[in-house]
C-alpha positions as CSV (number, residue, x, y, z in Angstrom):
1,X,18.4,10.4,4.9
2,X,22.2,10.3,4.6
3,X,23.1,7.0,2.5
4,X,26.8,6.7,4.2
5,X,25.1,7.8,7.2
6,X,22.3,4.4,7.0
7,X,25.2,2.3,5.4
8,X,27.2,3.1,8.4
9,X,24.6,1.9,10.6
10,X,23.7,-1.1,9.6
11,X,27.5,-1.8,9.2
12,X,28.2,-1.2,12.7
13,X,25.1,-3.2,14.2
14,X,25.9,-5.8,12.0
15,X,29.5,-6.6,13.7
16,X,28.4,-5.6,16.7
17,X,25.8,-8.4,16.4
18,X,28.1,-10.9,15.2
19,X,30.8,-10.3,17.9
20,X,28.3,-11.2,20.3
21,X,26.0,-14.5,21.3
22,X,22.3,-14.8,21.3
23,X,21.5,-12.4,24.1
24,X,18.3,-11.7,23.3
25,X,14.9,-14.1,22.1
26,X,10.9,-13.0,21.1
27,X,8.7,-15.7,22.5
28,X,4.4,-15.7,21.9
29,X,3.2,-13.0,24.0
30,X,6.0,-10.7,23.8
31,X,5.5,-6.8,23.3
32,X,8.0,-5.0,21.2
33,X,8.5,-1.4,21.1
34,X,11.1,0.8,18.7
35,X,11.5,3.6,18.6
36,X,13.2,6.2,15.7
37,X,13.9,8.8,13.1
38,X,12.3,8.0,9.9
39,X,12.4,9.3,6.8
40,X,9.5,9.3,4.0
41,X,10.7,9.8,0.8
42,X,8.0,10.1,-2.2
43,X,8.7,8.4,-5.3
44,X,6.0,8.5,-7.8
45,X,5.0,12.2,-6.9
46,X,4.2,14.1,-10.1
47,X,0.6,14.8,-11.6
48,X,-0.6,16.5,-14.1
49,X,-3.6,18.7,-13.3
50,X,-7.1,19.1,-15.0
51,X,-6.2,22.9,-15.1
52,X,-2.4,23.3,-15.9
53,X,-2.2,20.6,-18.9
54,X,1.7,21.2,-18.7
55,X,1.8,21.7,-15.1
56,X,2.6,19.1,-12.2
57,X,3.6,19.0,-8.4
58,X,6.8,17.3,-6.6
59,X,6.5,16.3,-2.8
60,X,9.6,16.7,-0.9
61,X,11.5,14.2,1.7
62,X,10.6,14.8,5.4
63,X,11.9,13.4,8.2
64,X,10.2,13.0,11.6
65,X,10.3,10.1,14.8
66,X,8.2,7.6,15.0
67,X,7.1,4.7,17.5
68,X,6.2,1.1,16.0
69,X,4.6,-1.5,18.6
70,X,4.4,-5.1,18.0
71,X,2.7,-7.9,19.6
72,X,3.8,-11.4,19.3
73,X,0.9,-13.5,18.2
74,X,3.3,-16.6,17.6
75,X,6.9,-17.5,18.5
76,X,7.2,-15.9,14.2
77,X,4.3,-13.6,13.4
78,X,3.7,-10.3,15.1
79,X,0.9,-7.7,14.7
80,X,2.3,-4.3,14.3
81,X,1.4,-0.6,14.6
82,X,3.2,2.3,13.3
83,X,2.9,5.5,14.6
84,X,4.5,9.2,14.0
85,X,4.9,12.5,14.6
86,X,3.8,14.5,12.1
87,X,5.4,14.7,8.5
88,X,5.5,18.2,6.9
89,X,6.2,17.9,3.2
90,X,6.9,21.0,0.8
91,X,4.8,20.9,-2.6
92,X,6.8,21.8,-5.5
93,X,5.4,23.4,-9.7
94,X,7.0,21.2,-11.4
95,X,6.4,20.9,-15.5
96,X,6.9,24.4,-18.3
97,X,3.4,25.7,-16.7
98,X,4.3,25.4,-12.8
99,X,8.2,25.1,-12.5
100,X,8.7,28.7,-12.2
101,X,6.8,29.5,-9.2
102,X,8.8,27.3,-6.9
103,X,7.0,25.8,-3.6
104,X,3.6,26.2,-4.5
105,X,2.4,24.7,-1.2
106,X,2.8,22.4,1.9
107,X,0.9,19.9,4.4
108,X,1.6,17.5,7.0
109,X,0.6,13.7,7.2
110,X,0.1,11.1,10.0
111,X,0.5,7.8,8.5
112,X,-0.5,4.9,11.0
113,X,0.3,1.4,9.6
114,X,-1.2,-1.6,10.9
115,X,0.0,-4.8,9.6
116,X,1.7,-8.6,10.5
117,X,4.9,-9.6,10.8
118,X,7.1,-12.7,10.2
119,X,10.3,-13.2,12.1
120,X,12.4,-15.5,10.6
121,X,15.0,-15.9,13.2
122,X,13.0,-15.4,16.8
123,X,15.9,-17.0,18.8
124,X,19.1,-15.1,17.1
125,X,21.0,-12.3,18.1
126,X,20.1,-10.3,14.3
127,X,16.1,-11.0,13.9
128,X,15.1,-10.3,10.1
129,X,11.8,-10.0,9.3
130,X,9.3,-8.9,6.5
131,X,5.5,-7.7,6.9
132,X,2.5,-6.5,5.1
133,X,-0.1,-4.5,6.1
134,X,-2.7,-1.6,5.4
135,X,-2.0,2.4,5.3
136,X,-4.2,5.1,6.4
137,X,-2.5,9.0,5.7
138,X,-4.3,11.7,6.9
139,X,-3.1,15.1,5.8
140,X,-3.5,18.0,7.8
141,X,-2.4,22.0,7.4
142,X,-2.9,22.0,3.9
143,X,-2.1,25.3,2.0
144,X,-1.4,27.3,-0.7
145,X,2.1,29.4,-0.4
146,X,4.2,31.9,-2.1
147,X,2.9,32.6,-5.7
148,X,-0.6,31.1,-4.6
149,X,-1.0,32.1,-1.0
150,X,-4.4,33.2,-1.4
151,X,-5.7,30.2,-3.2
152,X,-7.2,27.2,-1.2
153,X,-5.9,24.0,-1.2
154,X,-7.0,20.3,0.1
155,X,-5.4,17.0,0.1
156,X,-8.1,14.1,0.5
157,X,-6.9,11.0,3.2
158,X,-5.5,7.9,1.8
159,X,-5.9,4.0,2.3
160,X,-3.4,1.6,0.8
161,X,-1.1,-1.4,1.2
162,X,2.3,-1.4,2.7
163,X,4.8,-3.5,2.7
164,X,8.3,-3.8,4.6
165,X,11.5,-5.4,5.5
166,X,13.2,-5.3,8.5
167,X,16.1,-6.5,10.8
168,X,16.5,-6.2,14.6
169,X,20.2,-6.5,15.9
170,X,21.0,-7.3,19.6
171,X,23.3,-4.4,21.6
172,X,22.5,-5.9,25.0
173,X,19.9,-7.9,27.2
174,X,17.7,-5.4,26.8
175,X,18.1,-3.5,24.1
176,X,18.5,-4.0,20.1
177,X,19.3,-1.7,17.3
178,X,16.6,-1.6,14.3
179,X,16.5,-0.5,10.7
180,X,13.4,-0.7,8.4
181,X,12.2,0.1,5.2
182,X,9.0,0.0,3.6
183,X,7.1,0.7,0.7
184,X,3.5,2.6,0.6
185,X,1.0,3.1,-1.8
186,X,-0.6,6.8,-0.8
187,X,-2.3,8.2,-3.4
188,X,-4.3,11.4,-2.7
189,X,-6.5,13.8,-4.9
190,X,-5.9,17.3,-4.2
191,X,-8.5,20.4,-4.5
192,X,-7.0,23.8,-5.5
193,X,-8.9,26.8,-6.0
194,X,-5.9,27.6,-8.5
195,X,-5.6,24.2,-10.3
196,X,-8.8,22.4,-10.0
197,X,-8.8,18.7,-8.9
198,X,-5.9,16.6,-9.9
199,X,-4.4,13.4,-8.3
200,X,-1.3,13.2,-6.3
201,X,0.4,9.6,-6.2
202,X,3.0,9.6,-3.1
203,X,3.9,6.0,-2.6
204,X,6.9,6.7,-0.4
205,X,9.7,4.6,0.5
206,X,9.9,5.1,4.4
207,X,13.2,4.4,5.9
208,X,13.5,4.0,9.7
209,X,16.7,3.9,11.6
210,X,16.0,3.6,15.4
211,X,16.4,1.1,18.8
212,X,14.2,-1.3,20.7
213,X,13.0,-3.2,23.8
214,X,11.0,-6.5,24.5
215,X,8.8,-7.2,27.5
């Protein structure tokens, strides 16, 4: 995701917010439901396989919508879901043994998120809030490409913590402008026919930039 693009963002909600008064206020028993592009960008994605001792793998970025609902248990703590279209990642050789063969693969991921939330500011106009929760990733469409198309390949699912930040910023009586970020643990292990068995660790940072409603 474009850094000017997201510092833009928040920059603009952020006046926008402040140039206006409270228009907007989660009580207990309100829904909440955003909606928006997110981006899930792997950090600790290289691993060396049982096979390749100076081979490894790189996931790519991907981008995709998603859909986050929230329930408010409290006038401060929510139970949220987070929900996506699927996420379709490229699979890189990375390392002197791998690097040469370019995208050795690709799959897709659903990663719903169910966790809580505190809301530190209920009543206010800009609504910051953190949460903590637990990850399931199920991949999907798992293959070999280019160099390895006729190999097999597997990626097993995933269960993990996740935590995030937040902040919702009011636009109207209805509608508020939302940007979060969190932090997953997804590790996988991986089957190849070409490799053998080795261990993938994900753990993206997953960056959404979207808008909301309450009800």
């Amino acid at each position: 995701m474009n850094k000017k693009l997201l510092a833009s963002t928040i920059g603009f909600a952020l006046v926008a917010s402040a140039a206006s008064g409270p228009v907007l206020a989660l009580d207990k028993g309100d829904w909440i439901v955003r909606v928006g592009v997110t981006n899930v960008n792997p950090t600790n994605d290289a691993s060396a396989t049982e096979l390749v001792a100076n081979g490894s793998v790189t996931v790519d970025s991907a981008n995709s919508l998603s859909i986050d609902i929230g329930y408010m248990l409290t006038e401060n703590v929510a139970l949220d879901i987070l929900g996506a279209w699927p996420f379709k990642h490229d699979i890189k050789g990375a390392g002197t043994a791998l690097s040469s063969l370019g995208k050795i693969g690709e799959t897709k991921h659903l990663p719903p998120t169910v966790g809580l939330q505190y809301h530190f500011s209920p009543k206010s106009n800009i609504r910051p809030y953190v949460g903590l929760g637990i990850n399931y990733t199920d991949f999907f469409s798992t293959k070999h490409t280019g160099a390895l198309a006729a190999e097999s390949l597997k990626l097993d699912s995933s269960w993990g913590l996740a935590g995030q930040a937040g902040l919702d910023f009011d636009i109207n009586k209805k509608w508020f402008a939302n940007l979060d970020v969190r932090y997953m643990n997804i590790d996988t292990k991986a089957h190849s026919s070409a490799a053998g068995n080795f261990d993938v660790k994900i753990d993206p940072w997953v960056i959404t930039v979207g808008i909301g409603t309450t009800f």
